[in-house]
C-alpha positions in Angstrom: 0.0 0.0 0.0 1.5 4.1 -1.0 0.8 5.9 1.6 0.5 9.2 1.0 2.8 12.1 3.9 0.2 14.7 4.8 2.1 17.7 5.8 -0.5 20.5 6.0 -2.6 21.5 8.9 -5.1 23.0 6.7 -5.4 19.1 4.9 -9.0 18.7 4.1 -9.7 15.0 5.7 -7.3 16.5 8.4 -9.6 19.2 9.2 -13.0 16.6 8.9 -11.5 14.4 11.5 -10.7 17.1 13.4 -14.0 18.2 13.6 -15.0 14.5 15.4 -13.4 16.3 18.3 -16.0 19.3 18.8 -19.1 17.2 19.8 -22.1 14.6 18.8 -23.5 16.6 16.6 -20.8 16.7 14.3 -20.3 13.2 14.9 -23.4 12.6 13.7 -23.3 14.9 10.8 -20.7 12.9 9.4 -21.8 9.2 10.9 -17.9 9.0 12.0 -16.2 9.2 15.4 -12.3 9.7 15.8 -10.8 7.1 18.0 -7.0 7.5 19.3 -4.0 6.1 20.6 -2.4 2.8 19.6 -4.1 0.6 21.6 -7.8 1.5 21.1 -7.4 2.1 17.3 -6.1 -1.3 17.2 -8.8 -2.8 18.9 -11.4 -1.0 16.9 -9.0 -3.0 14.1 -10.0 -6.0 16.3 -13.8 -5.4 17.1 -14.7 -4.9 13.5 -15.1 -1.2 13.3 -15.2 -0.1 9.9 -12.1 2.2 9.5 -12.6 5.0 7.1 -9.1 6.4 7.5 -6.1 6.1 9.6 -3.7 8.5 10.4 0.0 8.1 11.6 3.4 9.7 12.7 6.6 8.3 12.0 7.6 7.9 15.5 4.2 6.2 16.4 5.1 3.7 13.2 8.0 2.8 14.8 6.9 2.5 18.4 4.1 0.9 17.7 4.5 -1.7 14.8 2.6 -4.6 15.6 -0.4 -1.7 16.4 -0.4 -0.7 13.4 -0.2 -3.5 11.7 -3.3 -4.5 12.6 -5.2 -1.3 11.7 -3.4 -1.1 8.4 -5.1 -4.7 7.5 -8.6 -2.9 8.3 -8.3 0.4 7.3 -9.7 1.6 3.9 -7.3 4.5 3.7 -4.3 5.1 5.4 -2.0 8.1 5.9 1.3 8.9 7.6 1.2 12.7 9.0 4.1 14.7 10.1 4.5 15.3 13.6 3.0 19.1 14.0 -0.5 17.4 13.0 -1.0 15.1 15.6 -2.5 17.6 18.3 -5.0 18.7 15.7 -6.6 15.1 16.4 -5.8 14.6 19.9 -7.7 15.1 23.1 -4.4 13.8 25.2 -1.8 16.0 25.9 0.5 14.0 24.7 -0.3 12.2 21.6 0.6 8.8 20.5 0.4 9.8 17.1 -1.9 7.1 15.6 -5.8 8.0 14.8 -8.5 6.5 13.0 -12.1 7.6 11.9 -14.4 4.7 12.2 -18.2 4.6 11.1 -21.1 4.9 13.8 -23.1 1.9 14.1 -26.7 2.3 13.0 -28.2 2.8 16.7 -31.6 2.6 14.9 -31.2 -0.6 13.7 -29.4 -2.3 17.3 -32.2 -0.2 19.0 -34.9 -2.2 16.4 -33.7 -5.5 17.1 -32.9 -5.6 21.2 -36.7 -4.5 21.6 -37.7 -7.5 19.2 -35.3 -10.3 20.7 -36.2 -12.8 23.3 -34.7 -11.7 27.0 -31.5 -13.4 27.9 -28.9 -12.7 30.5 -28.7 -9.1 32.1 -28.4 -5.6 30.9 -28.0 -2.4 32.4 -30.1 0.5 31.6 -28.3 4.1 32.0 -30.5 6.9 32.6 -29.5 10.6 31.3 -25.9 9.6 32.4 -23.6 13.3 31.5 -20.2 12.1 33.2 -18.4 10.2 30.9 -15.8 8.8 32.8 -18.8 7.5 34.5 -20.2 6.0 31.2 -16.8 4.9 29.9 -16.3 2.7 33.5 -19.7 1.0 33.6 -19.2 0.2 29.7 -15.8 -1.2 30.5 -17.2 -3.1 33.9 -20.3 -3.9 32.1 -18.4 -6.0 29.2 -16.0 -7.7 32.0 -19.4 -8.9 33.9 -20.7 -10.7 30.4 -23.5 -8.5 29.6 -25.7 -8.8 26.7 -26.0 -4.9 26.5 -26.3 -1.2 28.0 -29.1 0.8 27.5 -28.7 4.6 27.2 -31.9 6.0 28.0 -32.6 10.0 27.5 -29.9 12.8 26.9 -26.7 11.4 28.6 -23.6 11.4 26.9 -22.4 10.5 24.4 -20.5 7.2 24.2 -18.5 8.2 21.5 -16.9 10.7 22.3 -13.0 10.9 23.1 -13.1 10.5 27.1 -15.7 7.7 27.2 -13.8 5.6 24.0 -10.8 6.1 26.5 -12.2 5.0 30.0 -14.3 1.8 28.1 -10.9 0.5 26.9 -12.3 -1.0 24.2 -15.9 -1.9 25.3 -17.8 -0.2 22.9 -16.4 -1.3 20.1 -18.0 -5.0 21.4 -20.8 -4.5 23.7 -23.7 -3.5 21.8 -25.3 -0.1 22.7 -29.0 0.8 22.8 -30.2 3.8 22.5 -33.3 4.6 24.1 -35.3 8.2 24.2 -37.3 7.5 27.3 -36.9 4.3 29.7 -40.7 4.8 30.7 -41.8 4.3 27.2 -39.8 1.4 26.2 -40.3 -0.2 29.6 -44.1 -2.5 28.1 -42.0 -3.5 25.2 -39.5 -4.6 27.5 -41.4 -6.8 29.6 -43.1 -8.6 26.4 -39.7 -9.4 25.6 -39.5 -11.3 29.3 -37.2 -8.6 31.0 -37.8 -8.1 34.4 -37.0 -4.5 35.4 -35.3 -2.8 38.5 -34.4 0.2 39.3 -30.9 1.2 41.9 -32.7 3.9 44.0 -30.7 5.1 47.7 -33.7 3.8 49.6 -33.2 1.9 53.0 -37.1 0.6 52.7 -36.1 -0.8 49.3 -35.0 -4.7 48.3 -31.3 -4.9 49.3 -29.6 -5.9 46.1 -28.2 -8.8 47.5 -31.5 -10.3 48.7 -33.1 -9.6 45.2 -34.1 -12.9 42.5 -31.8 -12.0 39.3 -32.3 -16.0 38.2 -34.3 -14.2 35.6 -33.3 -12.4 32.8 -32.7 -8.7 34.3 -32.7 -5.1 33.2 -31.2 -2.7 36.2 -32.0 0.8 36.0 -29.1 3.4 37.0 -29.8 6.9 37.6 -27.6 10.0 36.6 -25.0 11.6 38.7 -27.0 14.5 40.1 -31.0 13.6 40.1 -30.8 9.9 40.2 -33.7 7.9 38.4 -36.9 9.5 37.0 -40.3 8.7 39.7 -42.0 7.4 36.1 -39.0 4.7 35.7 -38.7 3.6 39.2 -42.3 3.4 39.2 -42.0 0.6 36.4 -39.5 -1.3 38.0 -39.0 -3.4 41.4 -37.1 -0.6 43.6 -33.3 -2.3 44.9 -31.2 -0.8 47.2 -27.0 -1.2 48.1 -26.9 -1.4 51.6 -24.8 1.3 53.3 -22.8 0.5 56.6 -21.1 4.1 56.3 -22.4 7.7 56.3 -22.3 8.2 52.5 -25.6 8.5 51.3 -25.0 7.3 47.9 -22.6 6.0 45.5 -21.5 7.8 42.3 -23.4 6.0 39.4 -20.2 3.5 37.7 -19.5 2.5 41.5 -23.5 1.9 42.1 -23.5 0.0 38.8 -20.1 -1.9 39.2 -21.7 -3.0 42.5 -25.2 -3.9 40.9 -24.2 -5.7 37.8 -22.2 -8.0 39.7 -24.7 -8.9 42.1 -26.7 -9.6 38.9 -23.9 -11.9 37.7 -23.7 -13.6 40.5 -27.5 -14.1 40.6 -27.3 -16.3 37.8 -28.8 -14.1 34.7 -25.4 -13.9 33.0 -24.8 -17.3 32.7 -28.2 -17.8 31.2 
């Protein structure tokens, strides 16, 4: 393969990648998200992401060979850039120096089919989640626990963006990701799939999580960092509680769902 040395900062595909970096909505304009650093780009490579175009710097090449090798056997184009280009496409402040822009996956379509499909296992459902270190953690935990998938229910974050690719290490590239508008509308659809739903709520009168039946196949609502879950969704679901020794009142939401999804695992609908 001729690869083709992009010097200019002004480059055209330089400056569309670039733009991955402002926000969703561009993201979605172009149905593309910029993913970086050797490792991740690689497993992107790995996952099956379709790579539209990857970008490298001659010091990255030779650092990280076998890396590259792998995204330069999936990548439809591919481009070595000199070294002043590199922070144009990072969100680090120290750059790797290898990029690519992979295709969104058709949320529609995974959305279409997880509402049609026969329950199995355990998922967790993530409502109006804005931290995404937060998001990126319970993908990353979420995927090490064996779930089926994570539901993103309302206006949280989005999981493509630079920090949550980051923190997920990987996971969403393979764990598939729902996107729901509103938990409390999807909920009857749901349970005629045979989900049974609950919802993580800081209540001492709840169900302690550890005392709660997840033999069945399980959805577990988690609320966002600041308002926790909606009165409509915990009004669909079976109310659970972690039980709290300490004077915290709460947990921030990937420690509540790290918590939650393994007591769901080790309930027995993962291994469904």
């Amino acid at each position: 393969m001729i690869e083709t040395l992009i010097t200019s900062r002004k480059n055209e595909m330089i400056s569309h990648a670039a733009k991955l970096l402002s926000g969703a909505a561009a993201r979605r304009e172009q149905g593309a998200f910029l993913c970086e650093g050797a490792r991740l780009c690689a497993d992107a490579a790995k996952s099956g992401m379709q790579i539209q175009k990857a970008f490298y710097t001659a010091h990255a090449a030779e650092k990280y060979a076998s890396y590259l090798a792998k995204i330069r056997e999936k990548a439809e184009q591919v481009y070595e850039i000199s070294p002043h280009i590199a922070p144009l496409l990072s969100d680090t402040k120290q750059p790797q120096g290898i990029f690519c822009v992979c295709t969104l996956p058709c949320e529609s379509e995974q959305t279409e089919i997880f509402l049609q499909t026969k329950a199995s296992g355990c998922v967790v459902a993530l409502e109006e989640i804005q931290d995404p270190a937060n998001l990126g953690t319970v993908l990353r935990t979420a995927e090490a626990l064996g779930e089926k998938a994570v539901l993103l229910c309302g206006k949280g974050c989005d999981p493509y963006s630079p920090k949550v690719l980051r923190g997920s290490m990987g996971a969403v590239f393979r764990l598939p990701m729902i996107s729901i508008p509103n938990f409390a509308e999807a909920a009857p659809l749901l349970k005629k799939c045979g989900w049974t739903l609950w919802a993580a709520v800081p209540d001492s009168d709840a169900l302690r999580v550890t005392e709660a039946d997840f033999s069945k196949p399980s959805v577990m609502a988690v609320g966002n960092e600041g308002n926790g879950l909606s009165k409509e969704t915990i009004a669909l679901c079976q109310p659970v509680t972690i039980p709290m020794l300490g004077r915290a009142e709460s947990l921030n939401a990937s420690a509540s769902a790290a918590i939650l999804l393994w007591e769901m695992m080790r309930g027995g609908a993962s291994r469904e």
